[in-house]
C-alpha positions as CSV (number, residue, x, y, z in Angstrom):
1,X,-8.8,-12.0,-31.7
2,X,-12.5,-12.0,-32.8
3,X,-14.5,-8.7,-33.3
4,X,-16.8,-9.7,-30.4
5,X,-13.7,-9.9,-28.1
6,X,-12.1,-6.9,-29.0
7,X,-15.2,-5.1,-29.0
8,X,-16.1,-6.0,-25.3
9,X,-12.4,-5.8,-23.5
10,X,-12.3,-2.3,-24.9
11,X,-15.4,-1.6,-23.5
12,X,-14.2,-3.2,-19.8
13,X,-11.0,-1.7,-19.3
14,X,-12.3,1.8,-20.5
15,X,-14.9,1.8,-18.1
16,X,-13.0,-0.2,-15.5
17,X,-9.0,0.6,-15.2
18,X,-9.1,4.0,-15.1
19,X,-10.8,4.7,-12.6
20,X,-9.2,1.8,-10.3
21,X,-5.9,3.1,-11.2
22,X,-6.7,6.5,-10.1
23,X,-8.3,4.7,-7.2
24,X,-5.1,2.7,-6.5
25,X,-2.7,5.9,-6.4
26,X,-5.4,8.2,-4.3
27,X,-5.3,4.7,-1.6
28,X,-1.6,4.2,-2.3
29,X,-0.8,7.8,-1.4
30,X,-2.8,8.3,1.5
31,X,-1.0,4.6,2.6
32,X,2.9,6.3,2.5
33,X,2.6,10.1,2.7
34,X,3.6,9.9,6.5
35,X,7.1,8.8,4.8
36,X,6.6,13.0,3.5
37,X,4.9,13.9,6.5
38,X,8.1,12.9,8.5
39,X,10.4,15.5,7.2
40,X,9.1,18.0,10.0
41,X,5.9,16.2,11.6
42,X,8.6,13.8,13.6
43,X,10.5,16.8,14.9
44,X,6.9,18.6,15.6
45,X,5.7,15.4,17.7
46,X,9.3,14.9,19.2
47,X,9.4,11.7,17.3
48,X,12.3,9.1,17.3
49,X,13.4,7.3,14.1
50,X,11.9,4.3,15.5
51,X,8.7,5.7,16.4
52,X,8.0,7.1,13.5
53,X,9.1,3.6,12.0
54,X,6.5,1.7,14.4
55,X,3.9,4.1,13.8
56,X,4.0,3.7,9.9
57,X,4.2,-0.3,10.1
58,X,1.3,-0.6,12.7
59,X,-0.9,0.2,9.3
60,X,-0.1,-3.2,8.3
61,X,-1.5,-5.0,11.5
62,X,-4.6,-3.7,11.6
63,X,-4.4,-4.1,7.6
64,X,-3.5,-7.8,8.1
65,X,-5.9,-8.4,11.1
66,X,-8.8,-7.0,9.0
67,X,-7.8,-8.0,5.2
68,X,-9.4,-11.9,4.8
69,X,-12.7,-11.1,6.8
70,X,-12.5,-7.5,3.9
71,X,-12.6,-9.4,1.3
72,X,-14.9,-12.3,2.0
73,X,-17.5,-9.5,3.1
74,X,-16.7,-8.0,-0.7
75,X,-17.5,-11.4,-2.0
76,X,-20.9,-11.7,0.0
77,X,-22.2,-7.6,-0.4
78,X,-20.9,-7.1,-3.6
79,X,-17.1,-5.5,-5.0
80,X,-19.1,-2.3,-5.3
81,X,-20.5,-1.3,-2.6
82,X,-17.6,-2.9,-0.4
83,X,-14.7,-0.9,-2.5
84,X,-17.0,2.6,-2.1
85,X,-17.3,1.7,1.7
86,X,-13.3,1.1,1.9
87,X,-12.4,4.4,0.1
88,X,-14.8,6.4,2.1
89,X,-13.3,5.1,5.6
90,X,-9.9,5.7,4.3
91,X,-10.3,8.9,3.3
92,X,-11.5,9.9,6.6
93,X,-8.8,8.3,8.4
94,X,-6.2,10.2,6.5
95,X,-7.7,13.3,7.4
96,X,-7.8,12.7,11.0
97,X,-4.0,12.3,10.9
98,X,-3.7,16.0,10.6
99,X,-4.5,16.1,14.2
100,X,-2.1,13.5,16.2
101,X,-0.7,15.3,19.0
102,X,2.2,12.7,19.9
103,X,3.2,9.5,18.8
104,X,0.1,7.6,20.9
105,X,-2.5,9.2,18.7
106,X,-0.4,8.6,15.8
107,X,-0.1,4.9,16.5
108,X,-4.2,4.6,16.8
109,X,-5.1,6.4,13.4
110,X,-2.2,4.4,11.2
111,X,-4.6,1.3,13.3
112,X,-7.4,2.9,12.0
113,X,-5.8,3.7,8.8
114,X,-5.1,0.0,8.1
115,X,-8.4,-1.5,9.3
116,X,-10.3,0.5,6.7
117,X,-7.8,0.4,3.7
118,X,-7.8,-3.7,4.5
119,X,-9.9,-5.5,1.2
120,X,-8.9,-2.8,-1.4
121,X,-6.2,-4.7,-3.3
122,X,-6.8,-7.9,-3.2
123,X,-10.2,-6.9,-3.9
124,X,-9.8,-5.6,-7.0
125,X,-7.7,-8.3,-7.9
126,X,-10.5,-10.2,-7.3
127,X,-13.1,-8.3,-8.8
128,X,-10.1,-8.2,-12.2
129,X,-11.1,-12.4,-12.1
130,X,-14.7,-11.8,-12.6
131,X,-14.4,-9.7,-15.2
132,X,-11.1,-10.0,-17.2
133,X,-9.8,-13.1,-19.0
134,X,-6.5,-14.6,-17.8
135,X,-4.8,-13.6,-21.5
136,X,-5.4,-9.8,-20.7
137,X,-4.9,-10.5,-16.8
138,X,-0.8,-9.4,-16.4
139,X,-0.8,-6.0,-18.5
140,X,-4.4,-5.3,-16.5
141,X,-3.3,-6.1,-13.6
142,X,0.3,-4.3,-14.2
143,X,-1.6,-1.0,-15.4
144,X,-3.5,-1.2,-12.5
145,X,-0.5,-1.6,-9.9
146,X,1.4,1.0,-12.2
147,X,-0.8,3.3,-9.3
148,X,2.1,2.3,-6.7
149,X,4.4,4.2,-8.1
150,X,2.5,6.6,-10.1
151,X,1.1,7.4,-6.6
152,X,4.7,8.6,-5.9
153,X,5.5,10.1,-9.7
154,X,2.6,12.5,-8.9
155,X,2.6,12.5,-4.6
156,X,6.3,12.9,-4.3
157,X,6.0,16.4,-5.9
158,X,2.3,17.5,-4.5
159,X,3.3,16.6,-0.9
160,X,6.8,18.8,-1.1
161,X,4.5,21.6,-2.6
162,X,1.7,21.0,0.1
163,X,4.7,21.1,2.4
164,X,5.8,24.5,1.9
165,X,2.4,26.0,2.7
166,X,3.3,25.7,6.6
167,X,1.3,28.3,8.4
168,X,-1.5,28.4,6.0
169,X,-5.0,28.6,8.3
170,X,-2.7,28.3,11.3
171,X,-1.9,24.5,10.3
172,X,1.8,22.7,10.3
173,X,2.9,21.7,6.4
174,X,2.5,18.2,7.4
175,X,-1.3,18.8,8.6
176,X,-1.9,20.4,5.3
177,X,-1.0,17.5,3.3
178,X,-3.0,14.9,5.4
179,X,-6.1,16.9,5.1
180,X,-6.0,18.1,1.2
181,X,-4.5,14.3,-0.2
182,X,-7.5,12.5,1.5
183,X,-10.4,14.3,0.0
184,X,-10.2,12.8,-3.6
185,X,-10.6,9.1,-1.5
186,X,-13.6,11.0,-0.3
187,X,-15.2,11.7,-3.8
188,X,-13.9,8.7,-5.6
189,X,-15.9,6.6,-3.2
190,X,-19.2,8.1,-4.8
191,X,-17.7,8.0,-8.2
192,X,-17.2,3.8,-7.6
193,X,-20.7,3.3,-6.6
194,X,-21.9,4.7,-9.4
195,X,-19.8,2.9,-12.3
196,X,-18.8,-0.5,-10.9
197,X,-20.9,-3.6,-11.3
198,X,-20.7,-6.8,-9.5
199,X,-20.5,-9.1,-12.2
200,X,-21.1,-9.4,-16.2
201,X,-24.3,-10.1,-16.3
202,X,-24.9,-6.4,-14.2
203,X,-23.4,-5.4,-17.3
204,X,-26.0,-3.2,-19.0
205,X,-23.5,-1.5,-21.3
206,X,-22.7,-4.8,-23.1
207,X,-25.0,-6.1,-25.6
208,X,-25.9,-9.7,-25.4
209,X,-23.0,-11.2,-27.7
210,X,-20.7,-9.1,-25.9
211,X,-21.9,-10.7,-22.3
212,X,-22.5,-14.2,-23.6
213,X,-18.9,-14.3,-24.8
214,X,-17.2,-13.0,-21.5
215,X,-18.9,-15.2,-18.9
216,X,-18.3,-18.1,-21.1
217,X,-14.9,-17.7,-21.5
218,X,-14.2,-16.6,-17.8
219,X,-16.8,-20.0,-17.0
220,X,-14.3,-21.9,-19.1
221,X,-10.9,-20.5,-17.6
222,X,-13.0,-21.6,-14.3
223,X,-13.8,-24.9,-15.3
224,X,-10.3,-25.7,-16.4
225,X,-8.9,-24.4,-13.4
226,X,-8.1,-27.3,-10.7
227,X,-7.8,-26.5,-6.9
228,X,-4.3,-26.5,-5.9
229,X,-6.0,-25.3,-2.1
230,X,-9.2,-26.8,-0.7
231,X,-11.6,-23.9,0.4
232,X,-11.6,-22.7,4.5
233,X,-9.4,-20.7,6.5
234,X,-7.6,-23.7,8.0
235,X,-6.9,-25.0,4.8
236,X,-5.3,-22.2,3.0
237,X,-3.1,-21.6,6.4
238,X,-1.6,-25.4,6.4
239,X,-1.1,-24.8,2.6
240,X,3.1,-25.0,2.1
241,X,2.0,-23.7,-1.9
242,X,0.3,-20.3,0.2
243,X,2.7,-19.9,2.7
244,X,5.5,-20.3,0.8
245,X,3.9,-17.8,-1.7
246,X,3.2,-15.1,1.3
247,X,6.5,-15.7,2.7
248,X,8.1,-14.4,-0.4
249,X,5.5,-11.8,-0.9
250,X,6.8,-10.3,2.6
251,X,10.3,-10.0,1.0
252,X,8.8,-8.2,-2.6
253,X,6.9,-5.8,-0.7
254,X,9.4,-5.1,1.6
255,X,11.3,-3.4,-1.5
256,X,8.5,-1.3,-2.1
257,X,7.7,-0.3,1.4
258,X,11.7,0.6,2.1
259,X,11.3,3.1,-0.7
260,X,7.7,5.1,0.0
261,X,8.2,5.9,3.7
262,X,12.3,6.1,3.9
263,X,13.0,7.3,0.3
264,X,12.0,11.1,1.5
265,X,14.7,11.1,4.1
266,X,17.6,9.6,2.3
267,X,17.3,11.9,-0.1
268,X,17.0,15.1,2.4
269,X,20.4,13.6,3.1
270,X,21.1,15.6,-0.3
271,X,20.9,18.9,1.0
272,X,18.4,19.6,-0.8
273,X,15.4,21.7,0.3
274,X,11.8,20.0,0.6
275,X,10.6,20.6,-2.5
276,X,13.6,19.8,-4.2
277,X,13.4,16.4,-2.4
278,X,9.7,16.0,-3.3
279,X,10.3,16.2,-7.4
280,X,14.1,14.4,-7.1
281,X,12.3,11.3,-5.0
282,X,9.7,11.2,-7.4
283,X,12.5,9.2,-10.3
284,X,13.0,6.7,-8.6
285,X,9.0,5.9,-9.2
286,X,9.0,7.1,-12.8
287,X,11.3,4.1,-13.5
288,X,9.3,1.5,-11.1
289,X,6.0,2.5,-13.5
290,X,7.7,2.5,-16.8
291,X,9.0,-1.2,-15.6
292,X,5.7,-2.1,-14.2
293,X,4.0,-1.2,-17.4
294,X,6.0,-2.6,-19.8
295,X,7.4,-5.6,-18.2
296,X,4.0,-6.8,-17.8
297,X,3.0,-6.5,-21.0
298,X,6.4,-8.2,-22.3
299,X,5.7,-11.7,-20.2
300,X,1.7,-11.8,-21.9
301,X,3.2,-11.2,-25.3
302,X,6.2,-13.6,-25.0
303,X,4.0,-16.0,-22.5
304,X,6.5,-16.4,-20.0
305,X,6.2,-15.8,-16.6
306,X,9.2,-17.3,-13.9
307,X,12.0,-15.0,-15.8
308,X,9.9,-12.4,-15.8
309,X,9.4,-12.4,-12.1
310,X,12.9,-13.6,-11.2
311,X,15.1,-11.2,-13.0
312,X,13.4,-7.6,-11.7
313,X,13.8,-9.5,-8.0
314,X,17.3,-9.7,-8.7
315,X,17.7,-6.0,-9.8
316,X,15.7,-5.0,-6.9
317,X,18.1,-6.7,-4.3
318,X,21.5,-5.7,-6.1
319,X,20.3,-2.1,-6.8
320,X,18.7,-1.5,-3.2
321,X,22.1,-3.7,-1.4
322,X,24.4,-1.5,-3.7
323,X,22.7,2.4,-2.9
324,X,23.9,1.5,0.2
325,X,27.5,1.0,-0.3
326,X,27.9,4.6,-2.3
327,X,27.9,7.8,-0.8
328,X,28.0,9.9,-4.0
329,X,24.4,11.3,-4.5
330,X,23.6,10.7,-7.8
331,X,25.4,7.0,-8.1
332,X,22.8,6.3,-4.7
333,X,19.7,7.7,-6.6
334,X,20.6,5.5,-9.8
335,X,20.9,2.2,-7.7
336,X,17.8,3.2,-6.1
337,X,15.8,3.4,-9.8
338,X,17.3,0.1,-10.3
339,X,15.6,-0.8,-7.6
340,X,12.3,0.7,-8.2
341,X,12.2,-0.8,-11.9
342,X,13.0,-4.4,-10.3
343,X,10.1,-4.4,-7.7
344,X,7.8,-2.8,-9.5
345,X,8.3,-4.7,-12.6
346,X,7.9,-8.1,-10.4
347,X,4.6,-7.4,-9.1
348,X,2.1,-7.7,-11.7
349,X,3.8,-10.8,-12.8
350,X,3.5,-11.9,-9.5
351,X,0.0,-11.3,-9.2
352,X,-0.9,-13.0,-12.4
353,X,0.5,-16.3,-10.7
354,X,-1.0,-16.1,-7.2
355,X,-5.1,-16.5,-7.9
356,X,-4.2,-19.6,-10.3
357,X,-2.9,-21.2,-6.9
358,X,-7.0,-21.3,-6.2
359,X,-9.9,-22.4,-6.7
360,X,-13.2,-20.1,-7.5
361,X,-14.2,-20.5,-4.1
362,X,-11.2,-20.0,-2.5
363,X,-10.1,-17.4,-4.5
364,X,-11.3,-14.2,-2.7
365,X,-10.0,-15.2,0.7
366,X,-6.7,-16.9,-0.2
367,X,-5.8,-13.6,-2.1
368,X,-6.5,-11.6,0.7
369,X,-4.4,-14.3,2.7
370,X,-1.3,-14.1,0.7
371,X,-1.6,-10.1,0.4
372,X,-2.1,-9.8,4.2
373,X,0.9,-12.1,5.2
374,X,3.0,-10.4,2.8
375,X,2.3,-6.8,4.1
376,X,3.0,-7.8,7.5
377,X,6.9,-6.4,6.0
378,X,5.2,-3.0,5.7
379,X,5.1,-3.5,10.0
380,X,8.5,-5.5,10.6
381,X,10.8,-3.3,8.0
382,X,9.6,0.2,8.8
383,X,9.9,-0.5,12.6
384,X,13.4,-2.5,12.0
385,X,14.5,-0.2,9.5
386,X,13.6,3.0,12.3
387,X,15.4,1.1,15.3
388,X,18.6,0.7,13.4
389,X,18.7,4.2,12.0
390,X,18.1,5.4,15.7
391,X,21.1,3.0,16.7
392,X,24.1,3.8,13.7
393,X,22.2,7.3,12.5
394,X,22.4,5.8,9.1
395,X,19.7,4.1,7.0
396,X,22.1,1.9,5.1
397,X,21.7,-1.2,8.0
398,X,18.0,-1.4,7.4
399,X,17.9,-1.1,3.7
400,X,20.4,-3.8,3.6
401,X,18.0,-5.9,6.0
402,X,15.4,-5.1,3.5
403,X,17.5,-6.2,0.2
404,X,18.6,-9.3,2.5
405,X,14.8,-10.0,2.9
406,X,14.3,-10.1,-0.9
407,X,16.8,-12.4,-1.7
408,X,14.6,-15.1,1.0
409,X,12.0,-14.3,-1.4
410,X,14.4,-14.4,-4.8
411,X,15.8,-17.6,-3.6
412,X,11.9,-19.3,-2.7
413,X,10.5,-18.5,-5.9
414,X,13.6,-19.6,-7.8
415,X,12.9,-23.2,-6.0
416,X,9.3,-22.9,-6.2
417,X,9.0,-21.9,-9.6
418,X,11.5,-24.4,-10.8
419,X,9.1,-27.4,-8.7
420,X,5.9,-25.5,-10.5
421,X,5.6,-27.4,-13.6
422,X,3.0,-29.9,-16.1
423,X,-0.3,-28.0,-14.1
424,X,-0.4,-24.8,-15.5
425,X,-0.8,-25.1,-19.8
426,X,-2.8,-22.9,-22.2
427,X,-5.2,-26.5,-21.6
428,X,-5.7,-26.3,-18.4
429,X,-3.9,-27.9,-14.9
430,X,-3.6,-31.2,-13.7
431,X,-5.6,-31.8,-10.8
432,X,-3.3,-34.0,-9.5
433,X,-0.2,-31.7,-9.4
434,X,-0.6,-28.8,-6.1
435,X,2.4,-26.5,-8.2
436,X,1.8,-24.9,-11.2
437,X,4.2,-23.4,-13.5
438,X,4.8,-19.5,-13.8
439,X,3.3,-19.7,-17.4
440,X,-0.5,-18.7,-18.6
């Protein structure tokens, strides 16, 4: 590493992943705090299981209706303007759920909720190809998507505390935490307009040898780069490479999505009292960041990529199928950090492979395409997962459905990744070859 390189990717990720990572848990935890909220909103609302379950996956409708248009309007306006406007919308959504009366107006603000959150991730990830280099991309992308569960470490906790404040200003526990968690989305909108820029050459804290050498490395990682999808809607949506990618995306996220709103309630299960279950649900999320963290940073050093999304997938399925086979509380919460290292650990690796399925010009709205199909688990296991509880008074049928979902995915990226070979090399890709191979 020359001194010009170190020099300007210290300067871009101390400017940049900070405050997208505090970004990421302030949208992440305004995304699953209803799974908190639940604990006494549900019986407040005369909420079923399945209700609740339906009202916490219609997010992902509205989030997969709205995601591709979100992100092609980031790509025309500009990643800063269009990440300010999504945080600001957000954080006013949140806040109206406070004041849901039953579970018809709680269905219409998770809509609302979804519609504006839609864009956020996939447009930073994005916004990550424009400015950082595919070498640094995993561990970025990792520290940045360590906000998933980092949004849990520190919301698990806060929301049990916010909780317990029932009666303050005349307001439920549950309407407390919706109003108080969504005004940093609020001021963190202002604080992105100010600090983000569109691309490099908006850069006016690098000097020119710093600029020069980023855009024309990230123009030569461009150049290189063959298009496994042709550009257009129509194209990416006949793509087997893009389906097959979202389909197992659908079965990763359903991991994560099984934990943040039902993670609450199985523990409760505990006897424990609502704090208690806000700091003992937070472990589970210490071990999914600590995996997240370093398990990206191990598959850029070692320059491997299809273990290192294979094996935490594996973990993730045995440790969530396996919680549910044990009754004894703290053998259930260690199969559950298994779990949460696995799925967390998979992620960035994941999303180091998915934007070298594209083109430049596809880029933007394929991301978005494969994010949005995936998330269409956080609608179909919530609801599934609510249904089933409602029908057996247990969880452990829908978590299984959820750990039966991930092996689908384990199995298609076993296959895929195994087909994924000769386009992918340190070189470049092979134009000719639509599969690439889960290395840099």
């Amino acid at each position: 590493m020359n001194d010009i390189e170190s020099r300007t990717m210290r300067k871009i990720l101390r400017r940049f992943a900070p405050l997208l990572t505090i970004c990421f848990v302030v949208a992440f935890l305004d995304r699953v705090n209803v799974g908190f909220a639940a604990l006494t909103m549900n019986r407040d609302l005369g909420l079923s299981a399945s209700a609740f379950g339906l009202a916490a996956g219609l997010f992902f409708v509205s989030y997969f209706v709205f995601e591709v248009p979100s992100n092609i309007l980031l790509e025309r306006v500009g990643a800063r303007r269009w990440i300010a406007r999504i945080m600001l919308t957000w954080g006013l959504c949140s806040a109206a759920t406070a004041f849901v009366q039953g579970e018809w107006s709680f269905y219409v603000v998770r809509v609302l909720l979804g519609a504006a959150e839609a864009g956020f991730f996939p447009g930073v990830v994005f916004f990550l190809t424009l400015w950082v280099p595919a070498t640094y991309r995993a561990r970025v992308i990792g520290g940045f998507m360590a906000a998933m569960p980092l949004a849990s470490v520190i919301g698990s906790p806060l929301s049990g505390y916010l909780m317990s404040l029932h009666g303050w200003l005349g307001l439920a526990g549950w309407q407390i935490m919706f109003l108080l968690e969504a005004l940093p989305s609020l001021v963190l909108a202002f604080v992105v307009l100010r600090v983000l820029r569109d691309t490099p050459k908006d850069a006016e804290w690098l000097d020119d040898n710093e600029r020069a050498w980023l855009e024309s490395t990230l123009a030569a990682e461009r150049a290189s780069r063959a298009t496994a999808v042709e550009h257009g809607m129509l194209n990416l949506l006949k793509s087997p490479v893009i389906l097959l990618t979202a389909l197992a995306y659908f079965g990763v996220t359903g991991f994560n999505y099984g934990l943040s709103f039902f993670l609450p309630q199985i523990v409760r299960a505990f006897d424990l009292s609502i704090q208690q279950v806000g700091y003992v649900s937070a472990l589970p999320f210490v071990a999914g960041a600590a995996g997240m963290i370093l398990w990206g940073r191990h598959s850029d050093r070692t320059d491997e990529r299809r273990f290192h999304l294979l094996f935490p997938l594996a973990l993730a399925a045995i440790g969530l199928a396996g919680s549910t086979l044990v009754a004894a509380p703290v053998l259930k919460l260690a199969l559950l950090c298994v779990a949460s290292f696995g799925v967390f650990s998979a992620l960035p690796v994941f999303w180091v492979v998915a934007p070298r399925l594209l083109g430049p010009a596809a880029a933007a709205a394929g991301i978005a395409l494969i994010n949005s199909l995936g998330n269409l688990s956080g609608f179909v296991n919530p609801y599934a997962v609510g249904l089933i509880k409602d029908a057996t008074g247990s969880f452990n049928g829908g978590l299984q459905l959820i750990a039966a979902f991930g092996v689908v995915a384990l199995t298609i990226l076993f296959f895929v990744t195994r087909r994924m070979h000769g386009a992918l090399r340190r070189d470049g890709m092979s134009a000719s070859n639509p599969y690439i191979e889960l290395k840099r």
